[in-house]
C-alpha positions as CSV (number, residue, x, y, z in Angstrom):
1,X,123.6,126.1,79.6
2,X,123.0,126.5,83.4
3,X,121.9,123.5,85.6
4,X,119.4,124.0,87.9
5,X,119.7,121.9,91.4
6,X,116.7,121.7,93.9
7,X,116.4,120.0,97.3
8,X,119.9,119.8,97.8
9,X,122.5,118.4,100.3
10,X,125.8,117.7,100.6
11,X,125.7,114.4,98.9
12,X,122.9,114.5,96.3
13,X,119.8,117.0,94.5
14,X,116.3,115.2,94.4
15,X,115.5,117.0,91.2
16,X,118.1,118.5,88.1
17,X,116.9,120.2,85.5
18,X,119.7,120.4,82.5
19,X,118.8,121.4,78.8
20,X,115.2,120.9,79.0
21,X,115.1,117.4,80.7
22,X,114.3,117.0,84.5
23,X,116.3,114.3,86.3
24,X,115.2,113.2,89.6
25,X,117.1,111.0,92.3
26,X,115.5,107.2,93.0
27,X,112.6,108.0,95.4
28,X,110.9,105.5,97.9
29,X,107.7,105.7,100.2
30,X,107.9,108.3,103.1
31,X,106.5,105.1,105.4
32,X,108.5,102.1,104.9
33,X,105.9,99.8,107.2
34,X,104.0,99.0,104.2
35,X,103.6,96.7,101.2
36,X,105.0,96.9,97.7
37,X,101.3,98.4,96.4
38,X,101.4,100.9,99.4
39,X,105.3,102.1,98.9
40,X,104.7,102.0,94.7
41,X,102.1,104.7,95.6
42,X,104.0,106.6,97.7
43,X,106.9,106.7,95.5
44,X,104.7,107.7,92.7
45,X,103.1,110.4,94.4
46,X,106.8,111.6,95.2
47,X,107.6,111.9,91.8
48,X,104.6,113.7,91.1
49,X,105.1,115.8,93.3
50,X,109.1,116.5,92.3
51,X,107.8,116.3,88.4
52,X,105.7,119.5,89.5
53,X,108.0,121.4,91.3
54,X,110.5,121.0,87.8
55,X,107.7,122.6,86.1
56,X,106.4,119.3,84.3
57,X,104.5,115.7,84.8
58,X,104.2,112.5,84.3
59,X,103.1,112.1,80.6
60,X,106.5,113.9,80.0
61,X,108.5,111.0,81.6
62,X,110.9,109.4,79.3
63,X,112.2,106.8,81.2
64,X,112.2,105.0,84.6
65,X,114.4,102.1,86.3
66,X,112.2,100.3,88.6
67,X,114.4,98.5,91.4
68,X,112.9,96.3,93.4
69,X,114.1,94.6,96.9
70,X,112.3,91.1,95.3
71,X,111.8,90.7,91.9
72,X,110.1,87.6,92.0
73,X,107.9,88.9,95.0
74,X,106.9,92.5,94.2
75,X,106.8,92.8,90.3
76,X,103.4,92.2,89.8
77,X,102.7,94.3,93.5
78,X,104.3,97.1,91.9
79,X,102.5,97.2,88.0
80,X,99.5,97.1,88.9
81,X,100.1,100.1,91.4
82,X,101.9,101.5,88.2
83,X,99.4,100.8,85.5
84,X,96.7,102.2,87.3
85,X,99.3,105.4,87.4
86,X,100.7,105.9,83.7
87,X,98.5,107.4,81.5
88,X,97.3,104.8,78.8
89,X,99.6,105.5,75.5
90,X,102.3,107.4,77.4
91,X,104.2,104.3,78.8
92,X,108.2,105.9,79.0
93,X,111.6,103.4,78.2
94,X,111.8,101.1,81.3
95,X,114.3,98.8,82.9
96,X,112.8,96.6,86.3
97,X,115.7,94.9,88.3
98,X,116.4,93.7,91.5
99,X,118.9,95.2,94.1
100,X,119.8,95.1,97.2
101,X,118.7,98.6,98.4
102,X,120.1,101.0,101.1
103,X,117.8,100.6,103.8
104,X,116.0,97.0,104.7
105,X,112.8,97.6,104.6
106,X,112.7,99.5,100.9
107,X,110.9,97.4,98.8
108,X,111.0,99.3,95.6
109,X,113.0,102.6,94.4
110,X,112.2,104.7,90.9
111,X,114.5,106.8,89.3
112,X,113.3,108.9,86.8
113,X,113.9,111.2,83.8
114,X,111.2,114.0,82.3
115,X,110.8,116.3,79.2
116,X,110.1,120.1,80.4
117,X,107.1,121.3,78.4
């Protein structure tokens, strides 16, 4: 079975696709001067976008870790961003923790992984 790699470096691919499942690398907000509700959508709409390019979308996600810079702080920030997002019924596995992330002002990163069609 051949992997597929898209928007690639030397160190990592924003997207694989492997055995009809699309993995994507965590993704933050293009502009990092904003809130945890502005830098959810952002990320979100990254994904969308990355989820589209693989050929699939977001009611085909199976599962998403959350990291967030402050748990305690952005949690409820970032679901309601995120409910307002996920289609009602098709809520994927989920794990939310905290971490320190790579740059300071990242306030929350998703990771996730999608069913092709």
């Amino acid at each position: 079975m051949s992997i597929q790699r898209q928007l690639t470096n030397e160190r990592m691919s924003q997207l694989v696709v492997h055995n009809g499942t699309v993995y994507l690398a965590g993704q933050v907000a293009d502009d990092m001067a904003g809130g945890i509700e502005q830098q959810t959508r952002e990320t979100l709409h990254n994904i969308e976008r990355l989820l589209d390019l693989a050929g699939t979308d977001k009611t085909r996600i199976l599962s998403v870790t959350i990291y967030l810079k402050d748990i305690d702080a952005h949690f409820a920030g970032m679901n309601s961003v995120w409910d307002t997002w996920l289609p009602r019924g098709l809520a994927p596995a989920r794990a939310t923790v905290e971490a320190k992330l790579c740059e300071p002002e990242i306030l929350v990163e998703l990771s996730v992984v999608a069913a092709l069609p």
